[in-house]
MILUM-331265 format. One line per field, with one value per residue (C-alpha): residue in one letter; x, y, z; residue number from 1. Coordinates in pm, 1 decimal. Example, Ala and Ser with C-alpha at 12.3 -4.5 7.8 and 13.67 -1.06 7.14 Angstrom:
! residues 2
code = [A;S] $
east = [1230.0;1367.0] $
north = [-450.0;-106.0] $
up = [780.0;714.0] $
pos = [1;2] $
END
This chain:
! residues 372
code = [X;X;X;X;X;X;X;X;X;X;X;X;X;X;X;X;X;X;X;X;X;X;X;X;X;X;X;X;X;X;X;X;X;X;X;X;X;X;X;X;X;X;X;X;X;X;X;X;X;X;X;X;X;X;X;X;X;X;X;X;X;X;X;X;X;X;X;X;X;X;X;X;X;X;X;X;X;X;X;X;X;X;X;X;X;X;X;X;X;X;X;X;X;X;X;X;X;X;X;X;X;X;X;X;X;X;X;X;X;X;X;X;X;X;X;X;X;X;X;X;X;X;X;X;X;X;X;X;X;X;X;X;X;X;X;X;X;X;X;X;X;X;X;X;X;X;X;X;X;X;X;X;X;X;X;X;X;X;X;X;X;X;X;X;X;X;X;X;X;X;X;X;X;X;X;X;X;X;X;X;X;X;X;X;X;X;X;X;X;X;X;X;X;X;X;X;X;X;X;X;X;X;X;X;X;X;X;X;X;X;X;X;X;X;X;X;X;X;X;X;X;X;X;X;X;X;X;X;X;X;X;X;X;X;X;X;X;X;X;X;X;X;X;X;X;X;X;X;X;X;X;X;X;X;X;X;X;X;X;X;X;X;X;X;X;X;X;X;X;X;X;X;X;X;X;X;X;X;X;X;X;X;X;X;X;X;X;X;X;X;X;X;X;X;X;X;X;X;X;X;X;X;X;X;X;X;X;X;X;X;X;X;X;X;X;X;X;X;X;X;X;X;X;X;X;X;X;X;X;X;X;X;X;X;X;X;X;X;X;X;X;X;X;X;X;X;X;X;X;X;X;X;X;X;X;X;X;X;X;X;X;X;X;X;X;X;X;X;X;X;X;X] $
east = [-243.4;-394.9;-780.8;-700.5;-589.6;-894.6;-1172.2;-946.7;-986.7;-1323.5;-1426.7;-1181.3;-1405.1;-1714.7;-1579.2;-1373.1;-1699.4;-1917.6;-1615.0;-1544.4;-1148.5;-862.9;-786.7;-648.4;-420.0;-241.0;122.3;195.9;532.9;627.0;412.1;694.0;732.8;982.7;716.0;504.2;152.4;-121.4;-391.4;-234.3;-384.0;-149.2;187.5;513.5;852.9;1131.5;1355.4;1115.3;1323.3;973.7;803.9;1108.4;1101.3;750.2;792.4;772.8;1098.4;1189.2;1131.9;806.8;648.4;765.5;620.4;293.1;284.8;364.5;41.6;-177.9;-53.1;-171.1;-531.5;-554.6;-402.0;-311.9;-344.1;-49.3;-30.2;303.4;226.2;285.7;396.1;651.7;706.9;1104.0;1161.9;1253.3;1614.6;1491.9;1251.4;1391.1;1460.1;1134.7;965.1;1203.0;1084.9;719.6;773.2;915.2;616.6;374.1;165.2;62.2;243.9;134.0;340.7;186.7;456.2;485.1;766.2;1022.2;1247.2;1259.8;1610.2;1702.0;1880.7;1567.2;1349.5;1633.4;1556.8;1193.0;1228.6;1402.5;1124.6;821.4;520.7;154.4;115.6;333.3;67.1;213.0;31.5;101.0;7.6;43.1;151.1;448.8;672.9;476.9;155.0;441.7;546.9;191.8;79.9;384.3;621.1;868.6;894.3;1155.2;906.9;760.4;1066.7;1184.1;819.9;802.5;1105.8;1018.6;668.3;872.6;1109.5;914.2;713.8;996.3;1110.8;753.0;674.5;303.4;219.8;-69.1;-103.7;-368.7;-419.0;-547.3;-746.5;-732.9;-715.0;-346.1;-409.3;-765.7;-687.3;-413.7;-666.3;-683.9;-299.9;-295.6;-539.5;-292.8;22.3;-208.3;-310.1;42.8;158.2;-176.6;-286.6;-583.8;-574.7;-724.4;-898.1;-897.7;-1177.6;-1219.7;-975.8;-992.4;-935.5;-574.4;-573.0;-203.5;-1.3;260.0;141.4;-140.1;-441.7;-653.2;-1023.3;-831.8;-706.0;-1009.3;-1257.8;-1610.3;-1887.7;-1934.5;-1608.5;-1591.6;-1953.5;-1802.8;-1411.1;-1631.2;-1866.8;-1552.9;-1404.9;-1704.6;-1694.5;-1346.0;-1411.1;-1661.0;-1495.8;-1214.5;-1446.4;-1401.6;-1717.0;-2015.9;-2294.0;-2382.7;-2461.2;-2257.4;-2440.5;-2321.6;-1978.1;-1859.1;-1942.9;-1805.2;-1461.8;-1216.4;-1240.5;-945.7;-1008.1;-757.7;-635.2;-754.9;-1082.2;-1390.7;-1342.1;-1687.4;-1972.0;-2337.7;-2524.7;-2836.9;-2761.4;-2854.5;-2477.9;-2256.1;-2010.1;-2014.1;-1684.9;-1473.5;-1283.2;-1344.7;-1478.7;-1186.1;-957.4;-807.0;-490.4;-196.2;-16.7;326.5;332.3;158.4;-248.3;-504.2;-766.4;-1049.6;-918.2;-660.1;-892.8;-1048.4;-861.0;-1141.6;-1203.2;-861.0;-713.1;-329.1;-192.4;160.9;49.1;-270.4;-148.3;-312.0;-582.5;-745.8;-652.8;-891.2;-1176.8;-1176.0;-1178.6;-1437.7;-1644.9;-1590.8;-1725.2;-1987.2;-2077.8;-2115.6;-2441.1;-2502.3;-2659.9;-2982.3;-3002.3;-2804.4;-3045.5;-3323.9;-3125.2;-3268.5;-2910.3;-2756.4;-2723.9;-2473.8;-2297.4;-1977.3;-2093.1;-1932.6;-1823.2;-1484.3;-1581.1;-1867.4;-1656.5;-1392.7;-1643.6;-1850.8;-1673.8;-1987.5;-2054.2;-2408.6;-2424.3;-2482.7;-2168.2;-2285.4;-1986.5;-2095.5;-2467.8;-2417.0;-2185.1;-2466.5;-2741.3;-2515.4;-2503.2;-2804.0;-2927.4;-2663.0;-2792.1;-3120.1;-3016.3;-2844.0;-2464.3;-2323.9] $
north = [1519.9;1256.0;1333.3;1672.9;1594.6;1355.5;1657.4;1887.2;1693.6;1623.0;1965.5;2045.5;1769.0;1888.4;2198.6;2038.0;1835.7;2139.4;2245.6;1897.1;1998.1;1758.5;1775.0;1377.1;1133.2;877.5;830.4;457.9;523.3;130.0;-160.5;-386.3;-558.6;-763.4;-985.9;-1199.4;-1176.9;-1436.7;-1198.4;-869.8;-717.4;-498.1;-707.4;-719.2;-888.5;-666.0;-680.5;-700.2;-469.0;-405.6;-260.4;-102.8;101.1;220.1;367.3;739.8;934.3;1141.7;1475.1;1330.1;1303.8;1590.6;1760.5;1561.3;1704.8;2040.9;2053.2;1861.9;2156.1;2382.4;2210.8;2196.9;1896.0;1843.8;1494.0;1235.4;905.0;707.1;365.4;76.1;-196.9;-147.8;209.6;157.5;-61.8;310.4;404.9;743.7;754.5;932.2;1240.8;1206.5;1215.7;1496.6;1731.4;1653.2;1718.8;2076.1;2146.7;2114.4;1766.2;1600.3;1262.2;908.9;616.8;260.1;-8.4;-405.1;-250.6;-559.9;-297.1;-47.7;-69.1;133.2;393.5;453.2;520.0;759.0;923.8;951.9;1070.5;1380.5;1473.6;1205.0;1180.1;1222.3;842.4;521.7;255.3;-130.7;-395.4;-696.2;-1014.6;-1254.4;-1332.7;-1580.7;-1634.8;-1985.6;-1745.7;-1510.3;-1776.5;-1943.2;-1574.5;-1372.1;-1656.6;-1499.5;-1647.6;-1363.3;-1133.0;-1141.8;-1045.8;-770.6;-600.8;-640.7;-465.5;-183.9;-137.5;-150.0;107.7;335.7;350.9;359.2;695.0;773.3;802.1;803.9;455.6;209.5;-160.8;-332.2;-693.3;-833.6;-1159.9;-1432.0;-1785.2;-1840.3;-1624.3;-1570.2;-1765.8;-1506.8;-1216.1;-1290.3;-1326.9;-1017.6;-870.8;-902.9;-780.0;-440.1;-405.1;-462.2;-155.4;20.9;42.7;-28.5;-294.6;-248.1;-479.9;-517.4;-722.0;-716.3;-911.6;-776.7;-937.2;-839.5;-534.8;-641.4;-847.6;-1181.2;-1497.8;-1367.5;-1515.0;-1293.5;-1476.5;-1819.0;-1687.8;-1429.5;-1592.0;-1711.6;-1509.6;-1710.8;-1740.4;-1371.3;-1332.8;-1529.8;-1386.7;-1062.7;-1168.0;-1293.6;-975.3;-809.2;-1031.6;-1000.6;-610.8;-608.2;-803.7;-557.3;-315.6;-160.6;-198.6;-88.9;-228.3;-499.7;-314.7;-385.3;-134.5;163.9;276.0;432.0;124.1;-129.6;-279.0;-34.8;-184.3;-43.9;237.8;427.0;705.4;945.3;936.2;1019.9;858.8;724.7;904.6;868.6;619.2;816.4;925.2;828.5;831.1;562.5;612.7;587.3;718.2;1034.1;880.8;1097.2;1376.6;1486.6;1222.7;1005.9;789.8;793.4;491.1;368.0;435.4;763.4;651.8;882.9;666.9;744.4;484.1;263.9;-63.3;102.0;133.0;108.6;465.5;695.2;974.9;1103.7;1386.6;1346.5;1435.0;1699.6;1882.6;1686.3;1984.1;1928.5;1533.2;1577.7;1772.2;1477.2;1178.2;1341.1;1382.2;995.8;917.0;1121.7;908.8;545.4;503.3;297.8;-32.6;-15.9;-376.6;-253.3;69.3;-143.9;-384.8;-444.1;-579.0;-248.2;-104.8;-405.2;-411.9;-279.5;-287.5;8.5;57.0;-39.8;-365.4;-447.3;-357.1;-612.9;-873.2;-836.5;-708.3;-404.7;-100.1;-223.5;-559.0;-722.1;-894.1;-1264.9;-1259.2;-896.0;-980.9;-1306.2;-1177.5;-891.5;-1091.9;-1329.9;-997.2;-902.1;-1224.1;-1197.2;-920.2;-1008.0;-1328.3;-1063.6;-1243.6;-919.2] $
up = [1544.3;1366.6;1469.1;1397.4;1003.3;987.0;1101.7;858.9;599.5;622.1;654.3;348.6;169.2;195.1;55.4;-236.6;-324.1;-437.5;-664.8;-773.3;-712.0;-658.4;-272.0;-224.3;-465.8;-481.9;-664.9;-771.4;-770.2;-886.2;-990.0;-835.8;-542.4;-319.6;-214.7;-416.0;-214.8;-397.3;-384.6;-547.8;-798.0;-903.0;-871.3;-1075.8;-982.0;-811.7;-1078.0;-1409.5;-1654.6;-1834.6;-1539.6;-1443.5;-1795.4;-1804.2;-1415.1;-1432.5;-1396.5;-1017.6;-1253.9;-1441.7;-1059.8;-918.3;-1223.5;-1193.9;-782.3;-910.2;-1128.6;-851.6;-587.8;-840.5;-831.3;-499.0;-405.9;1.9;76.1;-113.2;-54.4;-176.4;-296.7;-506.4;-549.7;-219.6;-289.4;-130.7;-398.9;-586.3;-548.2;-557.4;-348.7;-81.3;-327.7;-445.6;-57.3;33.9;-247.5;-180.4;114.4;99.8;-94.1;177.9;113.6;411.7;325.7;384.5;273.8;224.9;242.1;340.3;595.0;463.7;324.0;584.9;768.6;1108.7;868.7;691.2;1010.1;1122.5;783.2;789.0;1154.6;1073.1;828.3;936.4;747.3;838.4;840.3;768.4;706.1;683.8;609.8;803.3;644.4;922.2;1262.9;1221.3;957.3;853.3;781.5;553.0;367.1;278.5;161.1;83.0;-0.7;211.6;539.6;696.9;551.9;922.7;1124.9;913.6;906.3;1265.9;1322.1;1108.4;1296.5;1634.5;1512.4;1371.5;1727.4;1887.5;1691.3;1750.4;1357.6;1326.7;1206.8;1145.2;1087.4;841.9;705.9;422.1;506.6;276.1;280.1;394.6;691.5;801.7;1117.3;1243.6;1361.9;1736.2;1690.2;1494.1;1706.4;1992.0;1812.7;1784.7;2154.6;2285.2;2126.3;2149.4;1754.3;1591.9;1302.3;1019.9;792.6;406.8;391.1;7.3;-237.7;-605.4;-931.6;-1040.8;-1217.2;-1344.4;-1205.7;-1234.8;-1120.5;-886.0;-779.6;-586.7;-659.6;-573.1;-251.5;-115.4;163.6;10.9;160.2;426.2;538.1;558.9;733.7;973.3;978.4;1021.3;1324.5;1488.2;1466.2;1647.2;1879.6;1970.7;1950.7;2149.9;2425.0;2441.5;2409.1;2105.6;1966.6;2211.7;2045.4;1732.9;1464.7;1184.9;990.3;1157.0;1085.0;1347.4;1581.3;1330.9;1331.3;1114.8;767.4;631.0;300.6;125.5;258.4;532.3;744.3;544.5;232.4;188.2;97.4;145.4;-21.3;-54.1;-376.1;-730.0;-827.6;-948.6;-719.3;-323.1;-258.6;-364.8;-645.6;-934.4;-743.6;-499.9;-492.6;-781.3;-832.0;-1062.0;-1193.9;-1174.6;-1586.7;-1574.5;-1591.9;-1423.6;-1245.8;-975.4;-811.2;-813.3;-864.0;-1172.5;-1475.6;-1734.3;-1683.1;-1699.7;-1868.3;-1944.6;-1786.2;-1932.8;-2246.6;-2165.1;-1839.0;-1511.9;-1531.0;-1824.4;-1747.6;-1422.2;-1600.6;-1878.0;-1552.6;-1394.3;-1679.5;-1781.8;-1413.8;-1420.7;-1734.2;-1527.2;-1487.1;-1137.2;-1125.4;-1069.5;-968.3;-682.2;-604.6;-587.5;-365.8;-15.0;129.7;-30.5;320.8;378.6;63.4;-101.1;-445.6;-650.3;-1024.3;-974.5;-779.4;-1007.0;-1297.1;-1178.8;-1091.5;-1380.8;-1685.3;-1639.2;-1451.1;-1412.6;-1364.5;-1004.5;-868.3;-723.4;-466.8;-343.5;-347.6;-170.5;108.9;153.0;202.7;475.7;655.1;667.8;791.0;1042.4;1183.2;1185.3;1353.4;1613.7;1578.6;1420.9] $
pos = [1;2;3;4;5;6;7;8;9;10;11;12;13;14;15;16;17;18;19;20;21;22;23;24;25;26;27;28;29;30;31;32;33;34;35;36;37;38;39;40;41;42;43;44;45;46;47;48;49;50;51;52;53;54;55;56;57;58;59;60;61;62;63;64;65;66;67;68;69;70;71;72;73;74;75;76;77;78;79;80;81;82;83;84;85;86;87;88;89;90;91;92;93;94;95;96;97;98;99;100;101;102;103;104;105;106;107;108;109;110;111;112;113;114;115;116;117;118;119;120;121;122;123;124;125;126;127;128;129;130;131;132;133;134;135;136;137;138;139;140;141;142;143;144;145;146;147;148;149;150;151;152;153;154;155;156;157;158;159;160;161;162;163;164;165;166;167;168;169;170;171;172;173;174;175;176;177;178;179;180;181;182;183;184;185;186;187;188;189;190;191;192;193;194;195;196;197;198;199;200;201;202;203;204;205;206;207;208;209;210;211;212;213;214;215;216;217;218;219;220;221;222;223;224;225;226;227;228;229;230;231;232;233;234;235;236;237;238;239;240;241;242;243;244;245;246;247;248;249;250;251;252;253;254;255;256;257;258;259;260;261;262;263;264;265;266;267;268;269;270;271;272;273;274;275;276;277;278;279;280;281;282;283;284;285;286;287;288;289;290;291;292;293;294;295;296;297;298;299;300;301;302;303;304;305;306;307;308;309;310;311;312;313;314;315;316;317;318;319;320;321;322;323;324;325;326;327;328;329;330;331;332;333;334;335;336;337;338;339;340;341;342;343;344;345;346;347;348;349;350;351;352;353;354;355;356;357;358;359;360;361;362;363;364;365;366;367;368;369;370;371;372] $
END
């Protein structure tokens, strides 16, 4: 069912692109959190009364999903913060739901009890996707600062199989835990998923105590997190030959939402990806964003209807000019440069981010040095 969504939604893409129409989103349904990860960017505590306030009522996102169904909308990803941390957000899933959106839900998996899972089994979603931070419940505690953080999300993973709710596992490497892959690697291939990779650590967007620079690998140490990952792929046979530019024969680094979210980057565009043009993100206090890593562009559709709200985003991204540092680059075919990232990095839309330009030039030499 799964490969079946992903060429639907691609073809539905190519489609939605021409029209510039709203066919993916995502609904930050909290900014809070149970954990307290280092490296989030967008991170408040589970009980900050401020957050709390500026959260978007059950009604104010149904009505928000109303107007996006009217656009077009199809594919809805729930997210946060830990999107369970909402003690509505069963009513909430329910009635989006019954309206037809093929439903993903993003979650750390902590909070997600046996009763739950029989829940979401009677009405499963497209996708539950958990990120799993470590492999023991030392590696929790160094990143999450929750050491039972570990049991109780590999329960929920194990459950969910077990009710055979579509699911999907993903880390986020970073300094506390960039030796667990083999380990993680492993925890995959016993139940026969892939793992995905987050291989990029933001700034903070928002957030409480969070250090995400502090915490993310140096280029190096991801060049070489990322060979060992081929390697390990390719030794499983997952990977069939070393060409880390190719996508398809690359490890699965991980991207929001479904298959096909990148675009070409033969193009004299800004943006690489499908935020602004198909897909956008909403935040937990009502923002519209292309994405959910760039907030210096946005619009409100509380106050202007999410139509006109969309036609106003899309015309502020079609106002970024792209870096033409980057254009001119000759590592850009290994690079992951983008507004929001250089934006983030930078404090500009187009300026060259060191990090970015360092870690593509390491892979590029990597390759040429055949290791990749």
């Amino acid at each position: 069912m799964a490969q079946t969504l992903d060429r639907l939604y691609s073809q539905l893409v190519s489609a939605a692109k021409v029209k510039r129409e709203l066919l993916s989103a995502s609904f930050e349904l909290t900014s809070r959190c149970n954990l307290q990860c280092k490296m989030c960017y967008v991170c408040q505590n589970a009980n900050d009364r401020e957050g709390m306030a500026k959260e978007l009522t059950t009604e104010q996102w149904i009505s928000l999903a109303q107007e996006a169904q009217d656009l077009g909308l199809l594919f809805l990803t729930l997210t946060g913060g830990e999107v369970f941390m909402r003690k509505d957000f069963r009513e909430i899933y329910q009635r989006l739901m019954m309206m037809g959106f093929i439903l993903t839900i993003y979650t750390n998996g902590t909070l997600i009890t046996p009763e739950i899972v029989n829940w979401l089994a009677a009405m499963p979603p497209y996708k539950v996707s958990i990120t799993l931070y470590g492999a023991s419940g030392e590696t929790y505690k160094e990143v999450t600062g929750f050491a039972d953080g570990y049991a109780r999300t590999v329960r929920a993973i194990d459950s969910l199989l077990e009710n055979k709710i579509p699911t999907d596992i993903k880390t986020t490497v970073v300094q506390g835990n960039k030796h667990d892959y083999d380990k993680l690697l492993d925890f995959a291939q016993q139940r026969k998923l892939d793992l995905g990779v987050v291989n990029y650590v933001s700034p903070r967007r928002e957030g409480t105590n969070t250090d995400p620079i502090g915490n993310r690998l140096t280029p190096q140490e991801l060049l070489d997190y990322e060979v060992h990952i081929n390697e390990r792929n390719m030794e499983l046979g997952l990977l069939k030959r070393k060409d880390f530019s190719s996508s398809k024969e690359s490890p699965r680094f991980f991207e929001s939402g479904l298959a096909g979210t990148r675009v070409s980057r033969e193009t004299s565009e800004a943006f690489h990806c499908l935020a602004g043009k198909t897909a956008a993100w909403i935040t937990a206090d009502g923002r519209l964003l292309p994405c959910g890593l760039l907030d210096g562009v946005k619009a409100f559709p509380l106050s202007k209807g999410l139509a006109a709200a969309w036609e106003e985003l899309k015309q502020e991204c079609d106002g970024i000019s792209p870096c033409k540092e980057c254009q001119g680059c000759l590592f850009q075919a290994y690079c992951e440069h983008c507004p929001a990232r250089l934006l983030k990095e930078t404090g500009q839309y187009t300026k060259n981010a060191p990090y970015l330009c360092e870690l593509a030039r390491k892979r590029k030499e990597a390759v040429n040095w055949d290791v990749i």
